[in-house]
C-alpha positions in Angstrom: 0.0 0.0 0.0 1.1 3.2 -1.3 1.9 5.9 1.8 0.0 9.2 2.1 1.6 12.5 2.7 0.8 12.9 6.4 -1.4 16.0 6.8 -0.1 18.9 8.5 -2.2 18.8 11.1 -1.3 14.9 12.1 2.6 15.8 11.9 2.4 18.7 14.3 0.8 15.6 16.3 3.5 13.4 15.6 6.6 15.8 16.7 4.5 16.7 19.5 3.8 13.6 21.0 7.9 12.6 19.9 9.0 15.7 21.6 7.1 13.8 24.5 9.2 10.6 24.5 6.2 9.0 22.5 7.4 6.1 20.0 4.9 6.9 17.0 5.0 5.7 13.5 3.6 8.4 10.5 1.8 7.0 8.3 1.2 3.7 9.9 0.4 0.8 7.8 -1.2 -2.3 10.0 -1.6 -4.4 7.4 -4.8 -3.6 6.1 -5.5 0.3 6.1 -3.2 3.3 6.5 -3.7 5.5 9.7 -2.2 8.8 10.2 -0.2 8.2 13.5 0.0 4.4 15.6 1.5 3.7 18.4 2.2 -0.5 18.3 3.5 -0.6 21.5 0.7 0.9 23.4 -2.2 -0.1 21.2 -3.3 3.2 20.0 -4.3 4.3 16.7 -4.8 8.2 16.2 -6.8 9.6 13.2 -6.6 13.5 12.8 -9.9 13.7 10.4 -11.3 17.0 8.9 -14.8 18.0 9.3 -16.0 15.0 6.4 -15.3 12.5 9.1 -18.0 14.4 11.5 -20.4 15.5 8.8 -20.6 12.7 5.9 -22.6 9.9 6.9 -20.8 7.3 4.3 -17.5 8.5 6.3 -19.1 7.6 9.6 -19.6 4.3 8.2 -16.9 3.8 6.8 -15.0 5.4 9.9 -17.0 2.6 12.4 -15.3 0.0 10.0 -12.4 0.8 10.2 -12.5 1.5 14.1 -14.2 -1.9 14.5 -11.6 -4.2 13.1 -9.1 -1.8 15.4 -10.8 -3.3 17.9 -10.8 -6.5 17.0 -7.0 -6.5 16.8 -6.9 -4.8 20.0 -6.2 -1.5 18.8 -8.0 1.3 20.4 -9.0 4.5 18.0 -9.0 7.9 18.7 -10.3 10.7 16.1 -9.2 14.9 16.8 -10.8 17.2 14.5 -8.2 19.3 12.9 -9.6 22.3 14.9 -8.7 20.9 18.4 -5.4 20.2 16.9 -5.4 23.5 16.0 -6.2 25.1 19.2 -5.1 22.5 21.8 -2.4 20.9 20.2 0.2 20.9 23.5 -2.8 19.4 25.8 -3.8 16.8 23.3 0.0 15.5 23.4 -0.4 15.6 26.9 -2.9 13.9 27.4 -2.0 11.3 25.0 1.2 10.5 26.1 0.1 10.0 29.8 -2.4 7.5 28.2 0.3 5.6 26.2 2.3 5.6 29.0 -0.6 3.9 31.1 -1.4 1.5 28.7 1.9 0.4 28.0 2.4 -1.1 31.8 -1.3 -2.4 31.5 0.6 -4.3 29.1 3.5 -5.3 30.9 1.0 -6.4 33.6 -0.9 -8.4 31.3 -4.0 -6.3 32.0 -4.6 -5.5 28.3 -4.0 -7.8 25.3 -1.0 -7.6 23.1 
């Protein structure tokens, strides 16, 4: 599967969440689908989606999908609107690096699938 330039919202993600210690991949590929930023270790999946993604229903749909077989690899999914990048960009790192940082010894423990 061909790679997608990464948007510049979802790299101002990226070096965020790097500047943070956080071991993301651009562009990750998991097989099946492409999604703008993964982080394999922790199980986490980040989309940065514009507006379509919250106002086309065929995106919804197609957006569940894609979530849904996430799951079922035990990837969890989480979408930010370009905007909230936009405006909250240093709290969203954050926040997301505390989570990765969580899950990855929920891991360790065994408490989460790998």
């Amino acid at each position: 599967m061909e790679k997608l330039s990464p948007t510049s919202h979802a790299r101002a993600l990226y070096n965020a969440l790097r500047k943070r210690g956080v071991n993301a991949v651009m562009e990750y590929f998991d097989g099946h689908k492409c999604l703008d930023i993964g982080i394999p270790e922790a199980y986490v999946y980040i989309e940065v989606d514009g507006n379509h993604h919250l106002t086309d229903p065929a995106q919804i749909e197609r957006d569940f999908l894609r979530d849904h077989y996430s799951e079922i690899q035990g990837f969890a999914t989480i979408h930010i609107a370009n905007e909230a990048i936009e405006k909250h960009l240093d709290r969203i790192a954050g926040a997301l690096s505390i989570v990765v940082k969580k899950r990855k010894e929920l891991i360790k423990k065994a408490i989460l699938p790998r």
